[in-house]
Jmol script that loads the backbone (N, CA, C; Angstrom):
load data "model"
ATOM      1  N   UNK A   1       0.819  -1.171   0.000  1.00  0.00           N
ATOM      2  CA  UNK A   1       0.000   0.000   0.000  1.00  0.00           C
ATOM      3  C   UNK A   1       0.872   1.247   0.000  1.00  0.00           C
ATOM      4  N   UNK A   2       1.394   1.603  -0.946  1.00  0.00           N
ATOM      5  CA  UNK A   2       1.872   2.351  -1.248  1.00  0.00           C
ATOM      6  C   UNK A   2       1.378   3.820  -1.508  1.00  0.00           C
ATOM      7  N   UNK A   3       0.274   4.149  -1.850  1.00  0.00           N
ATOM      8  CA  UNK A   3      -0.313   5.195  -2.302  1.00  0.00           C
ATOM      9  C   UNK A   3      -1.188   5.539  -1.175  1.00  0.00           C
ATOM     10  N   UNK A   4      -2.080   6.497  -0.928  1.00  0.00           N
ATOM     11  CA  UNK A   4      -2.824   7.230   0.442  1.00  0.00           C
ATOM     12  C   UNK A   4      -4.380   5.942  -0.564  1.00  0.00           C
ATOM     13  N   UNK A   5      -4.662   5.332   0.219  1.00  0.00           N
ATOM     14  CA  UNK A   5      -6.220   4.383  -0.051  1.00  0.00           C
ATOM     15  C   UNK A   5      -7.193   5.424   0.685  1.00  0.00           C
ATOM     16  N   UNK A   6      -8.270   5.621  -0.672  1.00  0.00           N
ATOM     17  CA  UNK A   6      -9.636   6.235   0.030  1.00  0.00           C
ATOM     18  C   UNK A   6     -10.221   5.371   0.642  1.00  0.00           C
ATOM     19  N   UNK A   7     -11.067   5.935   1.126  1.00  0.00           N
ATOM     20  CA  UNK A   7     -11.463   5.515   2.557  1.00  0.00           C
ATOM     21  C   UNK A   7     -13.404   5.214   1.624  1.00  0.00           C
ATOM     22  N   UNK A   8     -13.983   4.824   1.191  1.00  0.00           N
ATOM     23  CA  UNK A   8     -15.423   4.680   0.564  1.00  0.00           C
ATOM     24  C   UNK A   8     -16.588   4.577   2.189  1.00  0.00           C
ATOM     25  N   UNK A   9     -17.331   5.301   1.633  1.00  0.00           N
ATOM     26  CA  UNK A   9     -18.276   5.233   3.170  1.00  0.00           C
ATOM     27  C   UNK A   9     -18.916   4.203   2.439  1.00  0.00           C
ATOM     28  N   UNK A  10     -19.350   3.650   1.797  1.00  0.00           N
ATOM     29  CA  UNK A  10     -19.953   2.388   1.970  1.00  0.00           C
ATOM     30  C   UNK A  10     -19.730   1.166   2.212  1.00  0.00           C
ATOM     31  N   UNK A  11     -18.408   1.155   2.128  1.00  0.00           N
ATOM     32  CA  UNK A  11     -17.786   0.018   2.745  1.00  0.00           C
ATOM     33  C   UNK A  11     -17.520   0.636   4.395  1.00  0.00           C
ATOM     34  N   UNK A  12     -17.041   1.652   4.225  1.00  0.00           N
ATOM     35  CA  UNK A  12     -17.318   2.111   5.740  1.00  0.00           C
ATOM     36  C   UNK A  12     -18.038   1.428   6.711  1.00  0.00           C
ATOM     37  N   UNK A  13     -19.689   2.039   6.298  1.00  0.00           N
ATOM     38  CA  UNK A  13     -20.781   1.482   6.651  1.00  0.00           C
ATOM     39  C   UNK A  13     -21.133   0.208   6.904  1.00  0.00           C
ATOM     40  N   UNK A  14     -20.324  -0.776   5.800  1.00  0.00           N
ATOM     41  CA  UNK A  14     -20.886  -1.728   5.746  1.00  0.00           C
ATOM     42  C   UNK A  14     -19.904  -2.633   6.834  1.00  0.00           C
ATOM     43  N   UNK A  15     -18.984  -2.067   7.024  1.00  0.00           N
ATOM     44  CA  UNK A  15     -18.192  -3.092   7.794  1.00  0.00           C
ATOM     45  C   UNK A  15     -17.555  -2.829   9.550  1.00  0.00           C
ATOM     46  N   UNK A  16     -18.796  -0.983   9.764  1.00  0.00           N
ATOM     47  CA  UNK A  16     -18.830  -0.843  11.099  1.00  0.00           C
ATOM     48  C   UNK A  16     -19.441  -1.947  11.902  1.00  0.00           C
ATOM     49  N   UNK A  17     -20.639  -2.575  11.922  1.00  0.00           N
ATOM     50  CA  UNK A  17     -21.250  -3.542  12.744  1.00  0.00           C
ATOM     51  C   UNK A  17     -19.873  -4.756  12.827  1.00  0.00           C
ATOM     52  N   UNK A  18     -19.415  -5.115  12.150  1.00  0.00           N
ATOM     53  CA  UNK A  18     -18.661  -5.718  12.342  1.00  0.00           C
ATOM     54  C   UNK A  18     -17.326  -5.294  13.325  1.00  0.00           C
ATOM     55  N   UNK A  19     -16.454  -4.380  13.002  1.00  0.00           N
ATOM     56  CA  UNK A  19     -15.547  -3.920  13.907  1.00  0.00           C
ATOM     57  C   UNK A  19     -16.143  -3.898  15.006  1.00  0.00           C
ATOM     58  N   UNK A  20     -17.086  -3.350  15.072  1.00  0.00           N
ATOM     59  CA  UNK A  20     -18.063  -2.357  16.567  1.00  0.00           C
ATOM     60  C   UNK A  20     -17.824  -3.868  17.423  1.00  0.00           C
ATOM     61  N   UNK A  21     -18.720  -4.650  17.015  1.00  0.00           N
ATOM     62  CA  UNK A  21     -18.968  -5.890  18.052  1.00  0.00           C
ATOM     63  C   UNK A  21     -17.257  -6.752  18.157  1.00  0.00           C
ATOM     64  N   UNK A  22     -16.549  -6.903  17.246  1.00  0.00           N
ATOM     65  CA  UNK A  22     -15.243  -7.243  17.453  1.00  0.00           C
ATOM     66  C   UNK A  22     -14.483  -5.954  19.242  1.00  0.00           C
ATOM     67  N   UNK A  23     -14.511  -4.504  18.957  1.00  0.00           N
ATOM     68  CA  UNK A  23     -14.062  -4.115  19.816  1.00  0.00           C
ATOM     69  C   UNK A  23     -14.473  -4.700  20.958  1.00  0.00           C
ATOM     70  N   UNK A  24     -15.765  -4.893  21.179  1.00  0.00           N
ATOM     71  CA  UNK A  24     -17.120  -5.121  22.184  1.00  0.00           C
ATOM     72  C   UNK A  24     -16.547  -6.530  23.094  1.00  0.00           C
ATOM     73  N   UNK A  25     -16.155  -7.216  22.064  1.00  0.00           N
ATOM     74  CA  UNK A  25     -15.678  -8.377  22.526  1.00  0.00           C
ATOM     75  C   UNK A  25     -14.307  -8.604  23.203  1.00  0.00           C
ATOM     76  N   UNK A  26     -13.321  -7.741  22.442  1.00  0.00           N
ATOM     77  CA  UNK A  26     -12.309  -7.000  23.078  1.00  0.00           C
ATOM     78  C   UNK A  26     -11.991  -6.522  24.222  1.00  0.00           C
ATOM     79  N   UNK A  27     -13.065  -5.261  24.565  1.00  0.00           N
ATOM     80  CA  UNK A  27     -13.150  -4.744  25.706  1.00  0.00           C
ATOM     81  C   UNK A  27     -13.677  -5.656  26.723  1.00  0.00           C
ATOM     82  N   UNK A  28     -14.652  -6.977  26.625  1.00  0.00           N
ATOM     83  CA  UNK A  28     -15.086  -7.350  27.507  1.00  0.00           C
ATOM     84  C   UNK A  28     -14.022  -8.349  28.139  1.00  0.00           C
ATOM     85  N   UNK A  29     -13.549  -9.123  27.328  1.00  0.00           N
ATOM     86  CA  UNK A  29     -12.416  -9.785  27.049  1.00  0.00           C
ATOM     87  C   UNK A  29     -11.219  -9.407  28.117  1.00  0.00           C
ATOM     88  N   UNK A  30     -10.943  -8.423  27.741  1.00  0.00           N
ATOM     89  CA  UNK A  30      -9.955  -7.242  28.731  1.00  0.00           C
ATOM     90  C   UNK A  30     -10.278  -7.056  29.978  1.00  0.00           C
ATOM     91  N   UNK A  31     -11.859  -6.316  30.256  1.00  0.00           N
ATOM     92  CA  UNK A  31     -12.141  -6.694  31.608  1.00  0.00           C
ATOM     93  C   UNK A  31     -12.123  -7.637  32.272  1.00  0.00           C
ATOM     94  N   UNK A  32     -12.395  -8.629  31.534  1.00  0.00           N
ATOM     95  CA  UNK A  32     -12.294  -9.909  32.548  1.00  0.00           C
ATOM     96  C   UNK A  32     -10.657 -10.409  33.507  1.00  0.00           C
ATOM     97  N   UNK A  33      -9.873  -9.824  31.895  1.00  0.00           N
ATOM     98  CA  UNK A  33      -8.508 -10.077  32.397  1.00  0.00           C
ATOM     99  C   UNK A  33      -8.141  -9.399  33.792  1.00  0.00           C
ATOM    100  N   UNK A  34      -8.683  -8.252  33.478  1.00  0.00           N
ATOM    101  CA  UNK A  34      -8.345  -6.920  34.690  1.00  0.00           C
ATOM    102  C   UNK A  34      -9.019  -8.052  36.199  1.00  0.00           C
ATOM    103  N   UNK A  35      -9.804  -8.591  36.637  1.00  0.00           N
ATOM    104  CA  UNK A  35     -10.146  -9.394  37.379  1.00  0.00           C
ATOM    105  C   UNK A  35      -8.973  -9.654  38.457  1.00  0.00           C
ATOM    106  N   UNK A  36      -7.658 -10.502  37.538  1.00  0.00           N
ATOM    107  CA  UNK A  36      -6.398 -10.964  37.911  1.00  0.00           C
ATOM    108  C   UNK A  36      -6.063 -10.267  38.575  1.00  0.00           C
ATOM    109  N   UNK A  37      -5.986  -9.026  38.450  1.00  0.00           N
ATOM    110  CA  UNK A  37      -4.988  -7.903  39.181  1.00  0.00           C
ATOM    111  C   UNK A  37      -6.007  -6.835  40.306  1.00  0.00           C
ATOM    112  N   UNK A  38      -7.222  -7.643  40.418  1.00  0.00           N
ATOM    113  CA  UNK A  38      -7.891  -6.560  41.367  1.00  0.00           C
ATOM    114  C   UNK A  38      -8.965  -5.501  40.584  1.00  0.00           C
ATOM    115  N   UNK A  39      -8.793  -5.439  39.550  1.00  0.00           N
ATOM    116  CA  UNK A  39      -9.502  -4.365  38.771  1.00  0.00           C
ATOM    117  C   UNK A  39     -10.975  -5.252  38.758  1.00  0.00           C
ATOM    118  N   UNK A  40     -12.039  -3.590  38.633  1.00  0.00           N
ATOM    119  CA  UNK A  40     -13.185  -4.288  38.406  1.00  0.00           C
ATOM    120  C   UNK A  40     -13.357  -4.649  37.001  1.00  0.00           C
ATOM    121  N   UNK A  41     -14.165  -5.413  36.712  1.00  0.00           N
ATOM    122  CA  UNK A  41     -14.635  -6.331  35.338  1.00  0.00           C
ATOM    123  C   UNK A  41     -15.624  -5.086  34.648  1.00  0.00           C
ATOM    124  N   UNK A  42     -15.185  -5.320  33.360  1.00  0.00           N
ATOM    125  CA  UNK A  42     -16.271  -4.469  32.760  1.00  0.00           C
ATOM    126  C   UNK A  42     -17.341  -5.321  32.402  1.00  0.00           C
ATOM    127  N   UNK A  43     -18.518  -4.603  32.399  1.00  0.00           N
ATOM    128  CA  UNK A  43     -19.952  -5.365  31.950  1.00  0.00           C
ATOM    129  C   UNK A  43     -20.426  -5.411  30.239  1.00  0.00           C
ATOM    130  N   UNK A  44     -20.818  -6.649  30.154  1.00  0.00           N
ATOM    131  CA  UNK A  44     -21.392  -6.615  28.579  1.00  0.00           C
ATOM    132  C   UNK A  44     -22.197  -5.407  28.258  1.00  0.00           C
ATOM    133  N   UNK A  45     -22.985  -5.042  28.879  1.00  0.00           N
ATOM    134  CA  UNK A  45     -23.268  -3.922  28.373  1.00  0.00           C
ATOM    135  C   UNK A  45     -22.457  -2.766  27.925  1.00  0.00           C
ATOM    136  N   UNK A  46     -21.181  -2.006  29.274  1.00  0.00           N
ATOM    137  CA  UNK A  46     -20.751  -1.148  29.176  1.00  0.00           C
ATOM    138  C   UNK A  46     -19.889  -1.319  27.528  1.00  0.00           C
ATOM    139  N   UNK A  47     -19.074  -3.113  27.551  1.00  0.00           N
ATOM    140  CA  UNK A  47     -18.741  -2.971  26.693  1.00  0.00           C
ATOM    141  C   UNK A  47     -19.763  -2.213  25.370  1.00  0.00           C
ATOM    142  N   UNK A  48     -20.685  -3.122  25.385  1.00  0.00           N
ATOM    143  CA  UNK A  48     -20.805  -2.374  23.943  1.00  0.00           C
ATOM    144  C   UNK A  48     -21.373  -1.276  23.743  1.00  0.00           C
ATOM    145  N   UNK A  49     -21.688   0.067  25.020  1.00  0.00           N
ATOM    146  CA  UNK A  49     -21.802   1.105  24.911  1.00  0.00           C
ATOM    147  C   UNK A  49     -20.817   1.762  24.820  1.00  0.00           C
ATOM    148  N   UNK A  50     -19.246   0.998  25.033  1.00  0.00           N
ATOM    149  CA  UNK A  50     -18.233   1.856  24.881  1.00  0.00           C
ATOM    150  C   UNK A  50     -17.352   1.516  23.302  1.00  0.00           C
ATOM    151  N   UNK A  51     -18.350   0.638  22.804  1.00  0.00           N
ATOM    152  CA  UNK A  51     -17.536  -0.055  21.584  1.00  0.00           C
ATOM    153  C   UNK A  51     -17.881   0.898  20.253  1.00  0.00           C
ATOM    154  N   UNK A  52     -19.267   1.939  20.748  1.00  0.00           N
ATOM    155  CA  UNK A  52     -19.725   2.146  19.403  1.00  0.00           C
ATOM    156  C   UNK A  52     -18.546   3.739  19.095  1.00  0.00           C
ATOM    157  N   UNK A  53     -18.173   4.398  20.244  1.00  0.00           N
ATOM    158  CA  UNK A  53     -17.418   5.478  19.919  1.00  0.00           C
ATOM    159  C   UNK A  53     -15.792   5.107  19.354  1.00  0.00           C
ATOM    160  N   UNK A  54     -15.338   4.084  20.335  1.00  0.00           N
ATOM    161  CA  UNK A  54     -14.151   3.006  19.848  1.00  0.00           C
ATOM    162  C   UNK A  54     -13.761   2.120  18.611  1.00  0.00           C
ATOM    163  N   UNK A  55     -15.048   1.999  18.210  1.00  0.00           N
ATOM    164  CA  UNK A  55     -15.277   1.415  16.882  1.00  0.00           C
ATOM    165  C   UNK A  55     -15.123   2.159  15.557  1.00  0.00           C
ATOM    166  N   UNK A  56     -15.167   3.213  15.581  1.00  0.00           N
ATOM    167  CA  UNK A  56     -14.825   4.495  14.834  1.00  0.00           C
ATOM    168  C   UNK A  56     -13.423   4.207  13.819  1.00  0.00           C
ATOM    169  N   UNK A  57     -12.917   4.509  14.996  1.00  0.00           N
ATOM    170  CA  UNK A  57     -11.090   4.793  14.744  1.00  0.00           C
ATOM    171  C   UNK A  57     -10.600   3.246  14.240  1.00  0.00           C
ATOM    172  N   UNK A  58     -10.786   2.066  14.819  1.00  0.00           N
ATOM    173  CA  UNK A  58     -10.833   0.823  14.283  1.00  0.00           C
ATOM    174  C   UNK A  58     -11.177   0.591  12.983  1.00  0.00           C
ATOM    175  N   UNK A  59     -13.098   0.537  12.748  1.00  0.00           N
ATOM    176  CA  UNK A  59     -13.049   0.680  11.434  1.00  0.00           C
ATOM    177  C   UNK A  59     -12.518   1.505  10.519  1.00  0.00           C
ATOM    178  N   UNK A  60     -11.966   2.594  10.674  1.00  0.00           N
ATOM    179  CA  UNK A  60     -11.163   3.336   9.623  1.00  0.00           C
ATOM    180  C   UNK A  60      -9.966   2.823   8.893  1.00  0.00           C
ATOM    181  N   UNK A  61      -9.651   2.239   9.817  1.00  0.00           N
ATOM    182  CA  UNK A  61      -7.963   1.302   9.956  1.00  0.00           C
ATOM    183  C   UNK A  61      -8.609   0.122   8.915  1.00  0.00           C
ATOM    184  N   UNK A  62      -9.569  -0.871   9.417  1.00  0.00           N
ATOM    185  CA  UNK A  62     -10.427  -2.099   8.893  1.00  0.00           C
ATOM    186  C   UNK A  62     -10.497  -1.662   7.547  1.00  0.00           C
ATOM    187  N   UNK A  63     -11.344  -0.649   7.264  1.00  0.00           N
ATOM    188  CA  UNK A  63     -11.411  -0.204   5.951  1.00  0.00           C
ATOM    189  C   UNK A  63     -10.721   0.099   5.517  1.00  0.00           C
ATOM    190  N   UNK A  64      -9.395   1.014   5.456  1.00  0.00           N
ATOM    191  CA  UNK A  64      -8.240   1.179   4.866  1.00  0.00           C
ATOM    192  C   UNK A  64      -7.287   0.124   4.542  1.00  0.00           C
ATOM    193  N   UNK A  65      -7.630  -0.751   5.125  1.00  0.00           N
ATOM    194  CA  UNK A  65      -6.943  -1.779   4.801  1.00  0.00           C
ATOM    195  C   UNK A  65      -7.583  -3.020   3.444  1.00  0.00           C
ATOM    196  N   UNK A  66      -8.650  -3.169   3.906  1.00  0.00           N
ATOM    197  CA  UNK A  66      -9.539  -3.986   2.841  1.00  0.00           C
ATOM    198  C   UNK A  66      -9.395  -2.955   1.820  1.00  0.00           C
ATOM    199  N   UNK A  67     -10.140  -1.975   1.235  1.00  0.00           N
ATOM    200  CA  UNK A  67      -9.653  -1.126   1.059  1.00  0.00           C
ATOM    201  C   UNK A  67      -8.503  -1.012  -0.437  1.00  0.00           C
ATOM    202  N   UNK A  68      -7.479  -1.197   0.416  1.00  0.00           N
ATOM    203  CA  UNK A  68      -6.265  -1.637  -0.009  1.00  0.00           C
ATOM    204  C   UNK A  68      -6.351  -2.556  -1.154  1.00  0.00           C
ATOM    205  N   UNK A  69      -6.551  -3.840   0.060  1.00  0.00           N
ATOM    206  CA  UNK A  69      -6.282  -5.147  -0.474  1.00  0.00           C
ATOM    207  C   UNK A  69      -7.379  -5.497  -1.791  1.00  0.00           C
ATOM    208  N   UNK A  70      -9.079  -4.830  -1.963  1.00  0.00           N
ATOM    209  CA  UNK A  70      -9.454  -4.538  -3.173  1.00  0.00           C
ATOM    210  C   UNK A  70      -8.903  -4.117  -4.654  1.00  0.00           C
ATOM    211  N   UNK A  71      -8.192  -3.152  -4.130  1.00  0.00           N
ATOM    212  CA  UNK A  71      -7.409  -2.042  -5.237  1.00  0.00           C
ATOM    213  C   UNK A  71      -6.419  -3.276  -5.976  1.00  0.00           C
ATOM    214  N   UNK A  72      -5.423  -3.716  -5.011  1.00  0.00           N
ATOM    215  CA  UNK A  72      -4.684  -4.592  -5.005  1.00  0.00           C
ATOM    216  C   UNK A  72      -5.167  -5.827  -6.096  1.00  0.00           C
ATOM    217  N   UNK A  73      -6.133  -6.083  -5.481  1.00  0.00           N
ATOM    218  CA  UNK A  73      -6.776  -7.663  -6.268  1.00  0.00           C
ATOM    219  C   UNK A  73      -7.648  -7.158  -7.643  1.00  0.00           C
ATOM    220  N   UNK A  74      -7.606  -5.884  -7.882  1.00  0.00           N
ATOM    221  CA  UNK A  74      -8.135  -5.147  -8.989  1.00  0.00           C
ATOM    222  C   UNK A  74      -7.201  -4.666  -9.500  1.00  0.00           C
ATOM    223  N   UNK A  75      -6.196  -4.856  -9.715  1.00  0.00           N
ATOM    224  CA  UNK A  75      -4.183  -4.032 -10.033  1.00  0.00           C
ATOM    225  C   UNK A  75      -4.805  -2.450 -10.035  1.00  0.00           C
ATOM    226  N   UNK A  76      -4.831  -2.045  -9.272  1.00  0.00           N
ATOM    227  CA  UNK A  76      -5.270  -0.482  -9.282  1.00  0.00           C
ATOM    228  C   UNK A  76      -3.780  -0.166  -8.115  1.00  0.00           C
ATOM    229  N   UNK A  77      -3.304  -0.817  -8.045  1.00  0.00           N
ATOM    230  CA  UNK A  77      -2.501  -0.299  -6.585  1.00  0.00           C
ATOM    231  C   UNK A  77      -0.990  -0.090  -7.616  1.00  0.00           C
TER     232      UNK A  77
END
end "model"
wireframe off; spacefill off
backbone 0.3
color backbone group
């Protein structure tokens, strides 16, 4: 990836639900770990009320990358 890859909001779109619940799972994932060391556990819920602002910056990355790898498998790159 050599060149700056646009970023298409429809793939955007289409592949936030996906990141979103990946973070979700992440974060919950994490809390649990935190357990070990004394920390409180985060809750399924919080996770995924905290996944949808977190999920943002992720899918951008997600998409820039697929993205990519489209252009790529289309010799556009």
């Amino acid at each position: 990836m050599s060149k700056q890859t646009k970023v298409t909001p429809k793939l955007f779109l289409l592949l936030y639900p996906f990141t979103a619940l990946a973070v979700a799972i992440n974060l919950f994932m994490l809390g649990l770990m935190w357990q070990t060391v004394g920390l409180p556990m985060i809750s399924p819920v919080a996770a995924l009320i905290a996944c949808v602002p977190l999920g943002l910056p992720a899918n951008w990355w997600i998409t820039r990358w697929v993205q990519g790898l489209i252009d790529e498998a289309e010799g556009r790159s």
